[in-house]
Residue frames as a rotation matrix with the C-alpha (Angstrom) as fourth column:
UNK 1
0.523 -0.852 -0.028 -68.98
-0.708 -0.415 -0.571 -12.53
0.475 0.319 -0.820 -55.30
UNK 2
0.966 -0.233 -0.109 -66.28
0.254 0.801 0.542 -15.09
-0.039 -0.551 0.833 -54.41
UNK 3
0.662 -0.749 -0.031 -62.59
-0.655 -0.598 0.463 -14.68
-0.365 -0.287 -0.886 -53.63
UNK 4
0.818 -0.538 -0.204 -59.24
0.397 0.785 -0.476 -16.30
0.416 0.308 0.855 -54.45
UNK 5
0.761 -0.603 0.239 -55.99
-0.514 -0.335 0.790 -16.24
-0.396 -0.724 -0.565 -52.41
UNK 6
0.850 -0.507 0.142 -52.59
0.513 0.737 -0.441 -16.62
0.119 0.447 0.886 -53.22
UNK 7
0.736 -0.608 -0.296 -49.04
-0.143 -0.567 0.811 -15.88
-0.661 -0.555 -0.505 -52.27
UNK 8
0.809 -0.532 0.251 -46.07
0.405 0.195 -0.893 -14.87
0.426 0.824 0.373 -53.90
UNK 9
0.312 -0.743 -0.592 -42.48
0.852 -0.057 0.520 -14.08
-0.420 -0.667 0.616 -53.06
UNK 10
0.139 0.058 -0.989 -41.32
0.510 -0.860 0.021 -10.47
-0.849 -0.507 -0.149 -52.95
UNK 11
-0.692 -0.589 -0.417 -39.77
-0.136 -0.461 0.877 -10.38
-0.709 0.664 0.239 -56.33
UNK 12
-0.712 0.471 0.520 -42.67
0.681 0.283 0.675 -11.52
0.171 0.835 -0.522 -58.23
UNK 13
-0.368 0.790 -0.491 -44.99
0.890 0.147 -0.431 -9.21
-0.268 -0.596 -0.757 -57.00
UNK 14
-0.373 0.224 -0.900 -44.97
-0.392 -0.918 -0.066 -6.42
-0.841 0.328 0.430 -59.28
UNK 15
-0.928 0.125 -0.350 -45.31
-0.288 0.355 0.889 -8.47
0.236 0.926 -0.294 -62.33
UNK 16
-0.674 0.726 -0.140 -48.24
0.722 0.687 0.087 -10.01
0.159 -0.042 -0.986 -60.91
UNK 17
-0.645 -0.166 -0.746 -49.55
0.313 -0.948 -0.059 -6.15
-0.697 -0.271 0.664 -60.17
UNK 18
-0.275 -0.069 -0.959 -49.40
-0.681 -0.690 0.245 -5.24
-0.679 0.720 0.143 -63.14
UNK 19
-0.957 0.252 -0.147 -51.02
0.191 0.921 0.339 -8.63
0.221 0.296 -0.929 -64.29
UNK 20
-0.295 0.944 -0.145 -54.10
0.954 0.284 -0.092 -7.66
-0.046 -0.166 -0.985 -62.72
UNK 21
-0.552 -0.077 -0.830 -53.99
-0.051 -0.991 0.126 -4.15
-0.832 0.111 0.543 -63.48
UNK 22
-0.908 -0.072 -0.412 -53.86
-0.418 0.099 0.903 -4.85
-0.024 0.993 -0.120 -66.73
UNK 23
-0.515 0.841 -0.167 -56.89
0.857 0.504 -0.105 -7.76
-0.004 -0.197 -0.980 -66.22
UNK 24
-0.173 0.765 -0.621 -59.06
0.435 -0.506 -0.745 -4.52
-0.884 -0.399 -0.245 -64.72
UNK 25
-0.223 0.399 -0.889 -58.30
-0.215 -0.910 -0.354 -2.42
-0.951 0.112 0.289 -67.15
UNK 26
-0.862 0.306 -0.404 -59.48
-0.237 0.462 0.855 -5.13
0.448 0.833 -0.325 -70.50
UNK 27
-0.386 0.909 0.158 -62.45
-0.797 -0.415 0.439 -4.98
0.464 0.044 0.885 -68.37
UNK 28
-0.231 0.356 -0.906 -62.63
0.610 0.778 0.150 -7.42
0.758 -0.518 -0.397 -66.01
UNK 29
0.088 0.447 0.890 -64.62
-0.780 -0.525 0.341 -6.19
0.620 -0.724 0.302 -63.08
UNK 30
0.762 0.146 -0.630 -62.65
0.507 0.471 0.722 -7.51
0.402 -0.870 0.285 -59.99
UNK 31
0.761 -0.252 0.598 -60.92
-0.572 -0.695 0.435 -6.00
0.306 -0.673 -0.673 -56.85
UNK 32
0.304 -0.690 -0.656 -57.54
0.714 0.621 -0.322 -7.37
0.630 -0.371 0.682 -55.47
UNK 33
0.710 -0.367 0.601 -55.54
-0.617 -0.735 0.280 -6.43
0.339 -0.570 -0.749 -52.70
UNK 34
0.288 -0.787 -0.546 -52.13
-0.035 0.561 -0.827 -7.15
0.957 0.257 0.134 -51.19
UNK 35
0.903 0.278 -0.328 -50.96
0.258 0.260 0.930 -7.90
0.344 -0.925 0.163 -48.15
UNK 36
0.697 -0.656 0.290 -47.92
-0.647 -0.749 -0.141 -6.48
0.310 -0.089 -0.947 -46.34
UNK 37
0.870 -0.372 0.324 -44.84
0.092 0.766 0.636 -8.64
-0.485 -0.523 0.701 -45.74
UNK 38
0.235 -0.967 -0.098 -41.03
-0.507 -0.208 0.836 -9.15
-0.829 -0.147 -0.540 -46.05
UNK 39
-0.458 -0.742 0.490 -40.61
-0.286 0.645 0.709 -11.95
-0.842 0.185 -0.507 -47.90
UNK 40
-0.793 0.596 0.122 -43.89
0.569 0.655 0.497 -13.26
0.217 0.463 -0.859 -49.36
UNK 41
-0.760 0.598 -0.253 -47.31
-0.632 -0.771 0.075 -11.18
-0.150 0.217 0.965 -50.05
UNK 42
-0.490 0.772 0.406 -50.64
0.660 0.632 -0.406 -12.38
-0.570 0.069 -0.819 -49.91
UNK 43
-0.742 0.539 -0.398 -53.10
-0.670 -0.624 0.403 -11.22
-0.031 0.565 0.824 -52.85
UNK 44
-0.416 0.901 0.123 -56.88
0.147 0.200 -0.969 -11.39
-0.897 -0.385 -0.216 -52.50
UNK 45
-0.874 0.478 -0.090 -59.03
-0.412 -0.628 0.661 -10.85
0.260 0.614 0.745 -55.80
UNK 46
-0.180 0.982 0.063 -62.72
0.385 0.129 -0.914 -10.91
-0.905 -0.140 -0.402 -55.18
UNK 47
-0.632 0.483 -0.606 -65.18
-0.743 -0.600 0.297 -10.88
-0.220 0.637 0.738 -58.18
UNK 48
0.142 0.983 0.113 -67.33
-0.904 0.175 -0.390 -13.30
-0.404 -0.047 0.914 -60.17
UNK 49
0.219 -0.266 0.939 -66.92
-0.174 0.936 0.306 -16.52
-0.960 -0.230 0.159 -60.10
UNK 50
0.941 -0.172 0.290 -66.25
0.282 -0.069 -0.957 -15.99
0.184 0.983 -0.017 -64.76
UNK 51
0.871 -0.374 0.319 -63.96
-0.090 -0.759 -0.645 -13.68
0.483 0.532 -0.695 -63.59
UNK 52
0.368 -0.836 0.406 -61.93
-0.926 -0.288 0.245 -14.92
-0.088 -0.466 -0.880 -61.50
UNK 53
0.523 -0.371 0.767 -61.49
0.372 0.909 0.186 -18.42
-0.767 0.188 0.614 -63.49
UNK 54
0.873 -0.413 0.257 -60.13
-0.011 -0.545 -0.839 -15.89
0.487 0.730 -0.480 -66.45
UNK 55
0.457 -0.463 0.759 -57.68
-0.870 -0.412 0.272 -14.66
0.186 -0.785 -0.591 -63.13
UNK 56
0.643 -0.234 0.729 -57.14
-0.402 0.707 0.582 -17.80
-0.651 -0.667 0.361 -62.11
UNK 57
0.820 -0.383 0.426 -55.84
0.568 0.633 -0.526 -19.32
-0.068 0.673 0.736 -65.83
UNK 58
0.828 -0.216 0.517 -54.03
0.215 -0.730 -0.648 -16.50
0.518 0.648 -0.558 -66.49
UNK 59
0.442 -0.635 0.633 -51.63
-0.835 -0.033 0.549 -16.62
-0.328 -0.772 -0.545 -63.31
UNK 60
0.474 -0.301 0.827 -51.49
-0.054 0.928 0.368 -20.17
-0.879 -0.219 0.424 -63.50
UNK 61
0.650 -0.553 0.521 -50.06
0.724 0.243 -0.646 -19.82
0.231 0.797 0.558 -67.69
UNK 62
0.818 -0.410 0.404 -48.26
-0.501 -0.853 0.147 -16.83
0.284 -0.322 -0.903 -66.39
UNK 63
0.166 -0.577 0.800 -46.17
-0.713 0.490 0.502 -19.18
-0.682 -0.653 -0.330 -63.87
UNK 64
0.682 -0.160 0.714 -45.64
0.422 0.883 -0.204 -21.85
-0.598 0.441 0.670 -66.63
UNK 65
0.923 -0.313 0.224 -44.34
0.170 -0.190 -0.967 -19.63
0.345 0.930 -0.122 -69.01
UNK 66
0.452 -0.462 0.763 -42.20
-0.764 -0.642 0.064 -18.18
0.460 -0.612 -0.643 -66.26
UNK 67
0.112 -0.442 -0.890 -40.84
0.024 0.896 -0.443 -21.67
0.993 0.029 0.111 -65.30
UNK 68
-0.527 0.023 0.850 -42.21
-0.702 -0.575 -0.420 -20.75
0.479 -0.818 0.319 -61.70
């Protein structure tokens, strides 16, 4: 299993939630968690290295579309 870190600022951080909600529940088989904070949140997802390059595009076209 291998991890991936990455922060976002407070307001994005449901959408991105509910980004990887979603992700679990089309059957990807990885675990995130979030990190407490004021401003800016840290999210962990840990799975297989497939699955989190899926994770990984998917943020990263997320934030394009999103002019982020």
């Amino acid at each position: 299993m291998s991890t991936i870190s990455f922060t976002a600022g407070r307001l994005l951080c449901r959408p991105i939630r509910k980004g990887l909600e979603r992700m679990k529940f089309q059957g990807l088989d990885i675990q995130w968690m979030e990190s407490g904070g004021l401003i800016e949140r840290e999210f962990t997802v840990k799975g297989a290295d497939s699955q989190l390059r899926i994770v990984k595009k998917a943020i990263e076209a997320w934030a394009v579309e999103n002019n982020l």
